[in-house]
Predicted model as a PDB file, atoms N, CA, C, CB and O in Angstrom, pLDDT in the B-factor column:
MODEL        1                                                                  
ATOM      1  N   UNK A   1     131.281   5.829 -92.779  1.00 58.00           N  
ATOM      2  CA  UNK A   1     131.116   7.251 -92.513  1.00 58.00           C  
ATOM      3  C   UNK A   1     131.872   7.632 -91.240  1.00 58.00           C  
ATOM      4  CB  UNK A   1     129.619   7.613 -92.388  1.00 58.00           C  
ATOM      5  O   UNK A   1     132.140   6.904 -90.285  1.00 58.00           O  
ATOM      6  N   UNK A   2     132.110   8.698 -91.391  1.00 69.00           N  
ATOM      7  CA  UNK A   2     132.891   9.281 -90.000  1.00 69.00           C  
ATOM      8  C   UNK A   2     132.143  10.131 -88.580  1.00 69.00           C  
ATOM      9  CB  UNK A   2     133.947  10.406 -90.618  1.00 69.00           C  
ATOM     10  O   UNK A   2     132.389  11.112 -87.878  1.00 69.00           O  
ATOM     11  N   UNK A   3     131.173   9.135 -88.685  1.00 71.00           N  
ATOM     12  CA  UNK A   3     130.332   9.697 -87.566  1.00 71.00           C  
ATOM     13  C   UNK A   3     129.330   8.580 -87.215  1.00 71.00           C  
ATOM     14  CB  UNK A   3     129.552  11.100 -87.997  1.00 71.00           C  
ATOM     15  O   UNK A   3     128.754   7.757 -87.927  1.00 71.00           O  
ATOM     16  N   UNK A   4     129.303   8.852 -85.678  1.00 72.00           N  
ATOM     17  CA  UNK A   4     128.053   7.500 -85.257  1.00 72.00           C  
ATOM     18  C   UNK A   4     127.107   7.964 -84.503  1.00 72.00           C  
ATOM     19  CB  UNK A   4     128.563   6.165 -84.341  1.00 72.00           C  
ATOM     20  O   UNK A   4     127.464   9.012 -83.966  1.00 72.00           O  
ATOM     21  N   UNK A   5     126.140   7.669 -84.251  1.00 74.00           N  
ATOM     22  CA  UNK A   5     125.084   7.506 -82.853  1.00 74.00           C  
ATOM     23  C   UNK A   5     123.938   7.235 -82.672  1.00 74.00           C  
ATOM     24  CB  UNK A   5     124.900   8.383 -82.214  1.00 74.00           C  
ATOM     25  O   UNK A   5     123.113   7.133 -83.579  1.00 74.00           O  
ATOM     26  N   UNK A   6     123.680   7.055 -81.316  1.00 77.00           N  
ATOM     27  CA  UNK A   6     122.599   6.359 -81.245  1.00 77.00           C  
ATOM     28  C   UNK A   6     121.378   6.936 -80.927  1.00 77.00           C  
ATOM     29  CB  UNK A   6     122.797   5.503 -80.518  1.00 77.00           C  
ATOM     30  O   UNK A   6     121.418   8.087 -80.494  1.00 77.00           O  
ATOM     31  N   UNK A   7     120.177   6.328 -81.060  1.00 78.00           N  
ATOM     32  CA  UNK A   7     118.656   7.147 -80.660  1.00 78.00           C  
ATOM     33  C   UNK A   7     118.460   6.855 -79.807  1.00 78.00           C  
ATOM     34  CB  UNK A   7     117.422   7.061 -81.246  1.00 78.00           C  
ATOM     35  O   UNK A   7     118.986   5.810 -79.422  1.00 78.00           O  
ATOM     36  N   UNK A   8     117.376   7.747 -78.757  1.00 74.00           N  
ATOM     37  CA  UNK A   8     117.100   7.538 -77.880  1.00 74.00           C  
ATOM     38  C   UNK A   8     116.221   6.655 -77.699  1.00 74.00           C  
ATOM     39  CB  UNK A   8     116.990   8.317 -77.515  1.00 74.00           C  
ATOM     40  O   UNK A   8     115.810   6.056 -78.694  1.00 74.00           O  
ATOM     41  N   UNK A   9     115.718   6.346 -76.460  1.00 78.00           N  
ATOM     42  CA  UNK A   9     114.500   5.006 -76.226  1.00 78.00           C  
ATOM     43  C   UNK A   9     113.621   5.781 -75.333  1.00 78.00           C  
ATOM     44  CB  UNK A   9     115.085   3.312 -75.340  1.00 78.00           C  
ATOM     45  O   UNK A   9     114.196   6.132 -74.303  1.00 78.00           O  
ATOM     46  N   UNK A  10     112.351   6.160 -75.439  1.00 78.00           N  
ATOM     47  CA  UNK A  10     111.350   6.187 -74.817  1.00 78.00           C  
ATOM     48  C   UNK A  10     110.753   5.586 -74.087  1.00 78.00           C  
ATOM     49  CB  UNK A  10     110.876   6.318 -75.217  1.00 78.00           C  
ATOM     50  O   UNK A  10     109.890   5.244 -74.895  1.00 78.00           O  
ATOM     51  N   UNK A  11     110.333   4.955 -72.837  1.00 84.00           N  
ATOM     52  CA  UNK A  11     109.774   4.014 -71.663  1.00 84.00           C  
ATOM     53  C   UNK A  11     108.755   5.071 -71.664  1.00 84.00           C  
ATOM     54  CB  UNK A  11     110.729   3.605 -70.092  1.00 84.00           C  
ATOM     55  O   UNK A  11     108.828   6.232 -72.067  1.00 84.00           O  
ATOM     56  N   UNK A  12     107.695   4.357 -71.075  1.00 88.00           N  
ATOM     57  CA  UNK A  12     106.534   4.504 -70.289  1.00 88.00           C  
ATOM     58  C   UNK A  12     105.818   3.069 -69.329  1.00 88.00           C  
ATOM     59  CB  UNK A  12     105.522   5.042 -71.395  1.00 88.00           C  
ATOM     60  O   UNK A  12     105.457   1.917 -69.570  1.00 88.00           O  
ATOM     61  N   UNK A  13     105.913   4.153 -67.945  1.00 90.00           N  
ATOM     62  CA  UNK A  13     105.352   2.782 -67.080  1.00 90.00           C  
ATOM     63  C   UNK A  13     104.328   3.264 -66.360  1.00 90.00           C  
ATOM     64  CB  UNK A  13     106.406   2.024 -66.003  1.00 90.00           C  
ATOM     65  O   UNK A  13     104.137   4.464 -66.165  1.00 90.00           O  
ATOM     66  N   UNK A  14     103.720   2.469 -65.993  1.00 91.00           N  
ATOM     67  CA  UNK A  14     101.880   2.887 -65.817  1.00 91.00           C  
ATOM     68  C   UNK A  14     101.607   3.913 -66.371  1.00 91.00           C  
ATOM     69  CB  UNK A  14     101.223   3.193 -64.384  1.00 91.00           C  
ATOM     70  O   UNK A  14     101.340   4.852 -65.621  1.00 91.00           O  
ATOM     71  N   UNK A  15     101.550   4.209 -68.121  1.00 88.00           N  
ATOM     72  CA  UNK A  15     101.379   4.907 -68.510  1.00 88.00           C  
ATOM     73  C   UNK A  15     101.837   6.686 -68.551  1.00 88.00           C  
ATOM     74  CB  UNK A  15     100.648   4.449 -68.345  1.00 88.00           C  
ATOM     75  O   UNK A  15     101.191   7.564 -69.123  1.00 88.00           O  
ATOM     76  N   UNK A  16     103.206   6.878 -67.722  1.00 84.00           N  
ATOM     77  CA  UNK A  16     103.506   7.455 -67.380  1.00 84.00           C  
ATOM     78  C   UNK A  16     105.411   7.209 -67.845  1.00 84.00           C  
ATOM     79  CB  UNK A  16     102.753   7.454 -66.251  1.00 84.00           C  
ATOM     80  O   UNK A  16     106.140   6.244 -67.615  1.00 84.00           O  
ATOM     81  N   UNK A  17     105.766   8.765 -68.682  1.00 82.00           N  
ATOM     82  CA  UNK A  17     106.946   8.386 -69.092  1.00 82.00           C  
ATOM     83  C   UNK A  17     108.308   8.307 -68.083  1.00 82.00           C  
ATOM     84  CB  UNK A  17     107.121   9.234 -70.117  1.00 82.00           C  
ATOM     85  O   UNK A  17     108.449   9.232 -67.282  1.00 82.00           O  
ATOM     86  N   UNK A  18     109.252   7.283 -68.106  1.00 82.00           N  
ATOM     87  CA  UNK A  18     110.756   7.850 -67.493  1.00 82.00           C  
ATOM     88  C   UNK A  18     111.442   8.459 -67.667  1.00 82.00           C  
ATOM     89  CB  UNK A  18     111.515   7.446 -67.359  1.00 82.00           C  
ATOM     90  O   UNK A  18     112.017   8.354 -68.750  1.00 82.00           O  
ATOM     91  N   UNK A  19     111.837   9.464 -66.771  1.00 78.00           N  
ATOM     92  CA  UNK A  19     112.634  10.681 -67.426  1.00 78.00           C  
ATOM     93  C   UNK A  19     114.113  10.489 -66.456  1.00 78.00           C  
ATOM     94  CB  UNK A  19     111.672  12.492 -67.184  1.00 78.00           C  
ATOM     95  O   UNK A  19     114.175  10.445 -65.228  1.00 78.00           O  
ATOM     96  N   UNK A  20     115.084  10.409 -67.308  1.00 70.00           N  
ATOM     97  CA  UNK A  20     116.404  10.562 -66.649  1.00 70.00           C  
ATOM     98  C   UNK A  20     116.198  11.507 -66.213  1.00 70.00           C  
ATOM     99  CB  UNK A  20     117.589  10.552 -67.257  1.00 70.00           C  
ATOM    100  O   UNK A  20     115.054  11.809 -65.874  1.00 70.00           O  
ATOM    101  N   UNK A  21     117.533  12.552 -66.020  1.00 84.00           N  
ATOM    102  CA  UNK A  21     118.055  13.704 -65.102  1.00 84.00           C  
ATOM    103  C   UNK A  21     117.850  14.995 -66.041  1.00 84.00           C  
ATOM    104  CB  UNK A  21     119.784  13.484 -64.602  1.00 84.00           C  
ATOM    105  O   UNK A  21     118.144  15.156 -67.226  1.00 84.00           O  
ATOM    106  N   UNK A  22     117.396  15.645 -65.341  1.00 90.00           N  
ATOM    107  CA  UNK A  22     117.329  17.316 -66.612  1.00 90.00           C  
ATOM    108  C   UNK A  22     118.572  17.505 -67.529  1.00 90.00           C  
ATOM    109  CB  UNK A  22     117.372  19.121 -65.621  1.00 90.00           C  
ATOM    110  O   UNK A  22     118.664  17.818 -68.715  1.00 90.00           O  
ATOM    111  N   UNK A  23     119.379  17.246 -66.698  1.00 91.00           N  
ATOM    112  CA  UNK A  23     121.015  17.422 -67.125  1.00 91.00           C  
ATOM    113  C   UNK A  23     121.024  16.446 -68.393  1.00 91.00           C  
ATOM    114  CB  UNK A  23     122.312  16.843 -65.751  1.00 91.00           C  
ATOM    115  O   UNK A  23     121.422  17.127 -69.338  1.00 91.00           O  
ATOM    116  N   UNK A  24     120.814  15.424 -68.723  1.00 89.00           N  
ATOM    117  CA  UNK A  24     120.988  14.531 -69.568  1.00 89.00           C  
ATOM    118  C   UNK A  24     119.592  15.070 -70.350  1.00 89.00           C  
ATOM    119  CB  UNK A  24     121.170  12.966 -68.954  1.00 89.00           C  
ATOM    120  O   UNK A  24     119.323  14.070 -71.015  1.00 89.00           O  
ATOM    121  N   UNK A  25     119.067  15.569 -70.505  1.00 90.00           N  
ATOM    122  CA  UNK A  25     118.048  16.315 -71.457  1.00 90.00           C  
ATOM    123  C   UNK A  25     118.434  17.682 -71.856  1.00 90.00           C  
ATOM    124  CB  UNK A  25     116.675  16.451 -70.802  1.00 90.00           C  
ATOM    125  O   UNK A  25     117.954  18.172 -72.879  1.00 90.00           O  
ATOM    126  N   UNK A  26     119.015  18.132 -71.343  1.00 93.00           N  
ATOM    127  CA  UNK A  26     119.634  19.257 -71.237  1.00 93.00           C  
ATOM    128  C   UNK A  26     120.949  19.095 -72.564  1.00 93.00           C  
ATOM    129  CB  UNK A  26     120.135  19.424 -69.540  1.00 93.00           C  
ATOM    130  O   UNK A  26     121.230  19.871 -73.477  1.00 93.00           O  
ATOM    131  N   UNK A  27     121.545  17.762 -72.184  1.00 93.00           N  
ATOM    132  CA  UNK A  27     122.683  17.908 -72.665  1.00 93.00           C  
ATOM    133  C   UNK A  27     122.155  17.077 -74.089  1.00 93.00           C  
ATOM    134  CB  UNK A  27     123.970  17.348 -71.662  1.00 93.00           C  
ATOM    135  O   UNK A  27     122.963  16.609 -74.890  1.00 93.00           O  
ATOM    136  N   UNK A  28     121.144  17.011 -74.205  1.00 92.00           N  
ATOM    137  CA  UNK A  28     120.686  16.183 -75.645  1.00 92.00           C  
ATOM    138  C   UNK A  28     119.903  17.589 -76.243  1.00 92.00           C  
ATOM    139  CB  UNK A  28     119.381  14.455 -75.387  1.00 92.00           C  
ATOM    140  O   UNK A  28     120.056  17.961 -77.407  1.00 92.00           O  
ATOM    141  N   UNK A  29     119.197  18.174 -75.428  1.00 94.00           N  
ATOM    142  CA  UNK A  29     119.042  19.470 -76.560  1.00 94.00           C  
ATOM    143  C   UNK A  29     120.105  20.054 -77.447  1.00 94.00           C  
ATOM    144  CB  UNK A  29     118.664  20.671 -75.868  1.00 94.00           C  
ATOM    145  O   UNK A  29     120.092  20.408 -78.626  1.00 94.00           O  
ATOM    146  N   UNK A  30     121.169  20.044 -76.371  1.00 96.00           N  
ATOM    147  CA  UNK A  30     122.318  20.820 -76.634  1.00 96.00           C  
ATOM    148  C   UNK A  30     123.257  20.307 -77.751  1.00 96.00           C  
ATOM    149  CB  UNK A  30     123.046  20.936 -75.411  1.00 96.00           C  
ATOM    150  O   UNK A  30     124.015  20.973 -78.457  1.00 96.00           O  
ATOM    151  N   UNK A  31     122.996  18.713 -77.752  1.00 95.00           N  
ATOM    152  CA  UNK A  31     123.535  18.168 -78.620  1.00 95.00           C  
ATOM    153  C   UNK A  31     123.015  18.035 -80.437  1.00 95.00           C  
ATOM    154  CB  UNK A  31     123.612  17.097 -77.923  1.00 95.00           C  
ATOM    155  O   UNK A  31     123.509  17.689 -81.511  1.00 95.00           O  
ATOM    156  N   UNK A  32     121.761  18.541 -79.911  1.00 96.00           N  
ATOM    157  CA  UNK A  32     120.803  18.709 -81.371  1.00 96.00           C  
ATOM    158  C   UNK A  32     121.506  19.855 -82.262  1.00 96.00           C  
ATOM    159  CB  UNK A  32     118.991  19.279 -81.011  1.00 96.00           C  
ATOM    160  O   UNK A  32     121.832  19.861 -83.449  1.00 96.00           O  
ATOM    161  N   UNK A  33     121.620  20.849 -81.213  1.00 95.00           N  
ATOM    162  CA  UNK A  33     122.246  22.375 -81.893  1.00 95.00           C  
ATOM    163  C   UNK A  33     123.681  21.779 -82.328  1.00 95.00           C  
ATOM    164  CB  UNK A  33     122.448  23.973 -80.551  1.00 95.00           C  
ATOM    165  O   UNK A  33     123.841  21.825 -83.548  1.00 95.00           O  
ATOM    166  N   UNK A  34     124.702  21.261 -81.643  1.00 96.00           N  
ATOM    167  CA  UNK A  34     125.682  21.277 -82.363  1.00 96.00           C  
ATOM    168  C   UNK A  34     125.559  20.057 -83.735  1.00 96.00           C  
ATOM    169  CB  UNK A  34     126.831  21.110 -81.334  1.00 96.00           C  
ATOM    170  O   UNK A  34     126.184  20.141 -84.792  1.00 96.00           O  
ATOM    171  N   UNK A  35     124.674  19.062 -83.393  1.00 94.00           N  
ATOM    172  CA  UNK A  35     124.992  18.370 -84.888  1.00 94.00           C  
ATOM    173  C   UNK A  35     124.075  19.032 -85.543  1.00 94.00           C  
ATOM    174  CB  UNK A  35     124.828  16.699 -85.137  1.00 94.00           C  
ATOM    175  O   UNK A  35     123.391  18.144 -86.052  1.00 94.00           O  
ATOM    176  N   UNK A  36     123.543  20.267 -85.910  1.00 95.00           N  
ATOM    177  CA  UNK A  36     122.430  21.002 -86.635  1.00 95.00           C  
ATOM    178  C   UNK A  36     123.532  22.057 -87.498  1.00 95.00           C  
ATOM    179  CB  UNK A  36     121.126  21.876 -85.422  1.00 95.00           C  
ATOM    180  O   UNK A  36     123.412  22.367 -88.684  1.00 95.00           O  
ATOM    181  N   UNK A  37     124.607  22.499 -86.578  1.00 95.00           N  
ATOM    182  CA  UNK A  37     126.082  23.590 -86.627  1.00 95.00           C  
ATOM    183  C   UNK A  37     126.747  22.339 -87.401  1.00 95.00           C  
ATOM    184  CB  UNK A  37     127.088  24.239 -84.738  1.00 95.00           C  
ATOM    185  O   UNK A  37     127.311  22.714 -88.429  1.00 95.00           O  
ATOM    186  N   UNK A  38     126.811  21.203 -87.214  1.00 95.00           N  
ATOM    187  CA  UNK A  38     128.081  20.453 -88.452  1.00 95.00           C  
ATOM    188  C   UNK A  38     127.282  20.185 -89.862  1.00 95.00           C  
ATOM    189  CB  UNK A  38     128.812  18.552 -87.846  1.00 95.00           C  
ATOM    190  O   UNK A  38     127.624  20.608 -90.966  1.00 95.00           O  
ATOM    191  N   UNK A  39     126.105  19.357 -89.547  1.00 94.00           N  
ATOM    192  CA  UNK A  39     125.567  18.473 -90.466  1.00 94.00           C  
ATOM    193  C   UNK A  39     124.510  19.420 -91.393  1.00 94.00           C  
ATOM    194  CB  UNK A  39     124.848  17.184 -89.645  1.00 94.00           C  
ATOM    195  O   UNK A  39     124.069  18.984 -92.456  1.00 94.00           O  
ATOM    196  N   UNK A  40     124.148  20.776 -90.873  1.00 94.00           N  
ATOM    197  CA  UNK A  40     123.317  22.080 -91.440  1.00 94.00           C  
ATOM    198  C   UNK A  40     124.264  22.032 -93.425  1.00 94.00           C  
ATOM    199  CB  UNK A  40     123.858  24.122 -89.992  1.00 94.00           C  
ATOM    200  O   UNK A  40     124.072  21.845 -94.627  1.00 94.00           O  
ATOM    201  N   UNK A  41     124.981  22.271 -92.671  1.00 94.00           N  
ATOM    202  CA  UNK A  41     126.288  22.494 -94.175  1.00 94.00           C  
ATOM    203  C   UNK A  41     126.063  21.812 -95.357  1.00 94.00           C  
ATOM    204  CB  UNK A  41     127.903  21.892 -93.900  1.00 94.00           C  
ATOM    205  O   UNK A  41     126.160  22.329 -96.469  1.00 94.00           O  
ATOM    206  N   UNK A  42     125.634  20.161 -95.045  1.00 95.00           N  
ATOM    207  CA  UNK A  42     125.979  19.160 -95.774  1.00 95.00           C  
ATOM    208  C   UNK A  42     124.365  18.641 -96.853  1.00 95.00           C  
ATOM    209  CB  UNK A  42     126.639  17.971 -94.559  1.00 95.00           C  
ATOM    210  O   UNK A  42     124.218  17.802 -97.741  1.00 95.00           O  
ATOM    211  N   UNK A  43     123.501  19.542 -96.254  1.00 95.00           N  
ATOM    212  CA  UNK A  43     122.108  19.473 -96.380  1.00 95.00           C  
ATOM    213  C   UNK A  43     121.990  20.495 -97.997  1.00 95.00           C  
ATOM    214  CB  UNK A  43     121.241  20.185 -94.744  1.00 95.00           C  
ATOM    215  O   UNK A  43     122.490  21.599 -98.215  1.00 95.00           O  
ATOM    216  N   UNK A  44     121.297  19.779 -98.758  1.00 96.00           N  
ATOM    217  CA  UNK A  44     120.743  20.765-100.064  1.00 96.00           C  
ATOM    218  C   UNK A  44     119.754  21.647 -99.580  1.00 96.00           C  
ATOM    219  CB  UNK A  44     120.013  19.940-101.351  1.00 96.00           C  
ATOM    220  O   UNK A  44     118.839  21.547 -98.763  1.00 96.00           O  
ATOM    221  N   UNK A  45     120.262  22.680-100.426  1.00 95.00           N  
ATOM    222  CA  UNK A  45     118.947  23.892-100.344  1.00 95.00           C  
ATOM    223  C   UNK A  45     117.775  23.691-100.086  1.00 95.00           C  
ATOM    224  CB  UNK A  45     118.642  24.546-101.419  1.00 95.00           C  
ATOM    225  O   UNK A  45     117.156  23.992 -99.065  1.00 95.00           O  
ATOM    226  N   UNK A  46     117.261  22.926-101.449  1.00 96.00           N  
ATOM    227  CA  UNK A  46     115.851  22.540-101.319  1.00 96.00           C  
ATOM    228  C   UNK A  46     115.253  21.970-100.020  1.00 96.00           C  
ATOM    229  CB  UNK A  46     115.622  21.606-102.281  1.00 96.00           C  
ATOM    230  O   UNK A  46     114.075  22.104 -99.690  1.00 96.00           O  
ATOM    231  N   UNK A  47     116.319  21.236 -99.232  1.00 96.00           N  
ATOM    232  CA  UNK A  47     115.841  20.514 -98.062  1.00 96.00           C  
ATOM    233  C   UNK A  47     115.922  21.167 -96.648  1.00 96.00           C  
ATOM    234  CB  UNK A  47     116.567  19.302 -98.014  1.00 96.00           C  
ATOM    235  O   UNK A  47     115.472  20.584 -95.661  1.00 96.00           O  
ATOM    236  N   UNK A  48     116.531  22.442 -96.578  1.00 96.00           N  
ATOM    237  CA  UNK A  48     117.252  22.719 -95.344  1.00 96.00           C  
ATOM    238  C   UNK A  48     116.166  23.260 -95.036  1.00 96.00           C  
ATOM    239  CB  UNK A  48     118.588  23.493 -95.213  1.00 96.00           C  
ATOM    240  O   UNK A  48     116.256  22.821 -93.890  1.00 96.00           O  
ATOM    241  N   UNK A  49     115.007  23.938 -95.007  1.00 96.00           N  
ATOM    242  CA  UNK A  49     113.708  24.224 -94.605  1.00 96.00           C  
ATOM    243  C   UNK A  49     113.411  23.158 -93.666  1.00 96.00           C  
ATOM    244  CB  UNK A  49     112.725  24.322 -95.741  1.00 96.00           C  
ATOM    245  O   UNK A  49     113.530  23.102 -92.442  1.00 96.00           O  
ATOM    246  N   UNK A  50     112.956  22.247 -94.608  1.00 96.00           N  
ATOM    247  CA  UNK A  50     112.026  20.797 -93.630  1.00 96.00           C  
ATOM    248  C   UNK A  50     113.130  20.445 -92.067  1.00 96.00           C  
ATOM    249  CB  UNK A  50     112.020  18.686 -95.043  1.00 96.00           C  
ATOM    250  O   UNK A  50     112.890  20.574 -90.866  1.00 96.00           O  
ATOM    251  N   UNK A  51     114.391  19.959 -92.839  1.00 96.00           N  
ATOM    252  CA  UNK A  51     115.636  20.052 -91.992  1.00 96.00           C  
ATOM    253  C   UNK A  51     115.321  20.328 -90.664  1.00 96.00           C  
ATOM    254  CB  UNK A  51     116.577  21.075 -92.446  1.00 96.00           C  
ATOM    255  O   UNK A  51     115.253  19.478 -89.777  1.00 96.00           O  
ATOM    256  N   UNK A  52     115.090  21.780 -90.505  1.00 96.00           N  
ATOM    257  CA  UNK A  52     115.378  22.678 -89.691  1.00 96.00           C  
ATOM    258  C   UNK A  52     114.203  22.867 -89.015  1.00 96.00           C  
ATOM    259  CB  UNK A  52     115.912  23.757 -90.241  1.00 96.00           C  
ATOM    260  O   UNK A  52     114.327  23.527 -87.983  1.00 96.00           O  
ATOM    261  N   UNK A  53     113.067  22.477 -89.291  1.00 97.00           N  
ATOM    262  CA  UNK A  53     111.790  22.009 -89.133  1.00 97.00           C  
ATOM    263  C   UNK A  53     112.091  20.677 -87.844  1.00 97.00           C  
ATOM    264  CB  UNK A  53     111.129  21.476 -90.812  1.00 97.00           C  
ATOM    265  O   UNK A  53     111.848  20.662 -86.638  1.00 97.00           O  
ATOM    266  N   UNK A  54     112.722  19.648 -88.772  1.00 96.00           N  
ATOM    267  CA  UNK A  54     112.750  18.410 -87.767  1.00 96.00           C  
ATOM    268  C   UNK A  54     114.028  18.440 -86.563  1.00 96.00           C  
ATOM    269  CB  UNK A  54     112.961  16.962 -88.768  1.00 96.00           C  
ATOM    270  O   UNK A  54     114.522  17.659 -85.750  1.00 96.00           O  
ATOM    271  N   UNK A  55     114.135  19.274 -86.827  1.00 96.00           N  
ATOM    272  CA  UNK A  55     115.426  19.776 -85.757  1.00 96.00           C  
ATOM    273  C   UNK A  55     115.081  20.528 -84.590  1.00 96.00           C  
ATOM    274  CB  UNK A  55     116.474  20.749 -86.446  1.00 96.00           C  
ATOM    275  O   UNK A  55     115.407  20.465 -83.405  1.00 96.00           O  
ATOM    276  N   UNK A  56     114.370  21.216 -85.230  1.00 96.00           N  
ATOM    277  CA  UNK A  56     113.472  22.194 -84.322  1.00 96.00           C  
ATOM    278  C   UNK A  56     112.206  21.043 -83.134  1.00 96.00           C  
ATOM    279  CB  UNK A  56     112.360  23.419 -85.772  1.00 96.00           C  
ATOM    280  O   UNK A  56     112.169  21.025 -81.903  1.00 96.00           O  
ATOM    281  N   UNK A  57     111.422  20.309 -84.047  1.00 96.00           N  
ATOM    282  CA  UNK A  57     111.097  19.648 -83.181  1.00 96.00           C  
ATOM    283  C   UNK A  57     111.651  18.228 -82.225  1.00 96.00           C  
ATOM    284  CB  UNK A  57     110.265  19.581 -83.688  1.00 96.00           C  
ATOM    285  O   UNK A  57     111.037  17.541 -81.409  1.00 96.00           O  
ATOM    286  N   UNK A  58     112.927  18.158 -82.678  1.00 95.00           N  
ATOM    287  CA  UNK A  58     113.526  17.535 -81.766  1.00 95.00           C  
ATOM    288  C   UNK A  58     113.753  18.033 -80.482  1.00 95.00           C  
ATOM    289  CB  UNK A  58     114.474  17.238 -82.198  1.00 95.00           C  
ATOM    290  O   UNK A  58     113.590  17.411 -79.433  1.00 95.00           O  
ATOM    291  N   UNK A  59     114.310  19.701 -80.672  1.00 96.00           N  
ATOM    292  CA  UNK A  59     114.808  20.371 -79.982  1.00 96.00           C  
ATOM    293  C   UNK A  59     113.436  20.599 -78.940  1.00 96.00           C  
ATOM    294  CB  UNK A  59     115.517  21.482 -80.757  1.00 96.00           C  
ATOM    295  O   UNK A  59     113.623  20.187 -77.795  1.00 96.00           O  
ATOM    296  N   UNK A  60     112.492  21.026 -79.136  1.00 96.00           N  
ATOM    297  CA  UNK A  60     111.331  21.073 -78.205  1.00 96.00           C  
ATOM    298  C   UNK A  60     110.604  19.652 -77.716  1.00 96.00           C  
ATOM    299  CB  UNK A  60     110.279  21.932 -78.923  1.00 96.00           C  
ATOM    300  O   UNK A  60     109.838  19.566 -76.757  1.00 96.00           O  
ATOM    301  N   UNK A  61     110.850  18.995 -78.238  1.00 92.00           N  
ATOM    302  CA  UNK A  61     110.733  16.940 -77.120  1.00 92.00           C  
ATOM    303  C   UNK A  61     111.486  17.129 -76.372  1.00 92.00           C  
ATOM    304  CB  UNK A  61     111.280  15.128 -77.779  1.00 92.00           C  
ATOM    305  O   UNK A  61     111.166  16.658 -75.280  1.00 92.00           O  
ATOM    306  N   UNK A  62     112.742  17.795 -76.390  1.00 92.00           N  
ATOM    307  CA  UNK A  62     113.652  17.889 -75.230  1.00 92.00           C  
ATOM    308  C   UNK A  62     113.021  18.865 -74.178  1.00 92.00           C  
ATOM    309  CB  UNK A  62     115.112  18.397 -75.692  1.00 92.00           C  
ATOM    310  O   UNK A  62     112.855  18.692 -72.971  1.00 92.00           O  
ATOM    311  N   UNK A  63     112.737  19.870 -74.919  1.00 94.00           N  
ATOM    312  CA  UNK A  63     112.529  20.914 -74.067  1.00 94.00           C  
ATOM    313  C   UNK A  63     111.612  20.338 -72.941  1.00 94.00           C  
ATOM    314  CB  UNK A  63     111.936  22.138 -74.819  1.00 94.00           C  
ATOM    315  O   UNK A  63     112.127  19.993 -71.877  1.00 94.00           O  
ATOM    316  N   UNK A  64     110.080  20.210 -73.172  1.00 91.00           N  
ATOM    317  CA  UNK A  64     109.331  19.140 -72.457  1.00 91.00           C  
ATOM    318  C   UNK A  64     110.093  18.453 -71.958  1.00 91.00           C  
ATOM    319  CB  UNK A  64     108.518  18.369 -73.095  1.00 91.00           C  
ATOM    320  O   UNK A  64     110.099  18.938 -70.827  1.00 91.00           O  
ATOM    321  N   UNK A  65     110.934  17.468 -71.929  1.00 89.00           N  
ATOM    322  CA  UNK A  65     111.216  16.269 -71.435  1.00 89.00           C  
ATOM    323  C   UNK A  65     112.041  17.131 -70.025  1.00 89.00           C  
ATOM    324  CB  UNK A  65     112.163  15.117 -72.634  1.00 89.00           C  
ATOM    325  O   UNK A  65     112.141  16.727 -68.866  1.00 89.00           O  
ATOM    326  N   UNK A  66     112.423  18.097 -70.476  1.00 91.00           N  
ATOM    327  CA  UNK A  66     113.423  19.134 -68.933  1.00 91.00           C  
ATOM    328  C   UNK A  66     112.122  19.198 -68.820  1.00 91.00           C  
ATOM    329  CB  UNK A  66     114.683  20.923 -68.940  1.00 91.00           C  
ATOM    330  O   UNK A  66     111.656  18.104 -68.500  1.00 91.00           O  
ATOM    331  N   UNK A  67     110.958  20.430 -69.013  1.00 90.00           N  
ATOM    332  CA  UNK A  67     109.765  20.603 -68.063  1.00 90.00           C  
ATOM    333  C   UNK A  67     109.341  19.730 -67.120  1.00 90.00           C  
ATOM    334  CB  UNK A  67     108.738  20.752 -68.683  1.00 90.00           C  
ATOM    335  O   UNK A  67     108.930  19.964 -65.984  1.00 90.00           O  
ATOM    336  N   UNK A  68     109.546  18.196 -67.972  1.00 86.00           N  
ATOM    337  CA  UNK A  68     108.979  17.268 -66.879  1.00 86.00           C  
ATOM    338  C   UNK A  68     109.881  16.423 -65.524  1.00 86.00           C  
ATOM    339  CB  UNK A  68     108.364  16.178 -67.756  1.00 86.00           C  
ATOM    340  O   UNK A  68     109.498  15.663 -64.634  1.00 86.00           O  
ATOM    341  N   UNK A  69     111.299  17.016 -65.914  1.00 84.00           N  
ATOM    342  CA  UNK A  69     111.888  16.668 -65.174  1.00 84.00           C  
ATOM    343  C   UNK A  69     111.802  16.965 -63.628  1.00 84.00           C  
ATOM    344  CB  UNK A  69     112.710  16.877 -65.673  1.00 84.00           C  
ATOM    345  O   UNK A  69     110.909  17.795 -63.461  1.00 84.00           O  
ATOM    346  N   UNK A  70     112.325  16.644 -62.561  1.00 74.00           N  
ATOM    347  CA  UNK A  70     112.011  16.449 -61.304  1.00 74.00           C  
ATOM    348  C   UNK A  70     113.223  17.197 -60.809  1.00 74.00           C  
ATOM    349  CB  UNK A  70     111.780  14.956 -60.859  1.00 74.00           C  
ATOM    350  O   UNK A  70     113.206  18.089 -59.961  1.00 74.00           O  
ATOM    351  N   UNK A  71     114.165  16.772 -61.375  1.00 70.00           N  
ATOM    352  CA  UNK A  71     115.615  17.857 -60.470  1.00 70.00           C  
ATOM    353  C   UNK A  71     116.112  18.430 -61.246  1.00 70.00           C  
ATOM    354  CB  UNK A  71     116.962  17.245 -59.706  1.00 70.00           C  
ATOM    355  O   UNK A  71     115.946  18.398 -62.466  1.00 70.00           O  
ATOM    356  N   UNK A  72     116.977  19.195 -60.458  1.00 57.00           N  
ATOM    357  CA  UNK A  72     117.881  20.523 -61.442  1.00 57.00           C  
ATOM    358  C   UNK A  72     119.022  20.112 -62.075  1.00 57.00           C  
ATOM    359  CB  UNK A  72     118.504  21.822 -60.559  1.00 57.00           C  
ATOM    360  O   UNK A  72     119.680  20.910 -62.743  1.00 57.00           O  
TER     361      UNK A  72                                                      
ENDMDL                                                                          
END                                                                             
């Protein structure tokens, strides 16, 4: 296929998660919307509901994950 990437990894230490830099959450929200703008296309009807559903909540784990961030 003509496309790659990877998932993210979640840590938690003393029960408490690690959060890189807002910017790097920032730039993974951002990255949800554009593969949502390529890969939206390639999706059947029937499915693009749920789709857009799990896209959506990707997009708000991020969001949180900036809330919890520490710098700008």
């Amino acid at each position: 296929f003509p496309a790659a990437h990877t998932n993210p990894i979640f840590v938690n230490v003393d029960g408490r998660p690690i959060r890189a830099s807002r910017q790097s959450a920032e730039w993974m929200r951002d990255a949800i919307d554009r593969l949502w703008q390529k890969k939206s296309l390639g999706i059947q009807a029937h499915e693009k509901a749920e789709a857009k559903k799990r896209y959506e909540r990707a997009k708000q784990r991020y969001n949180n994950i900036i809330l919890e961030s520490i710098d700008k």
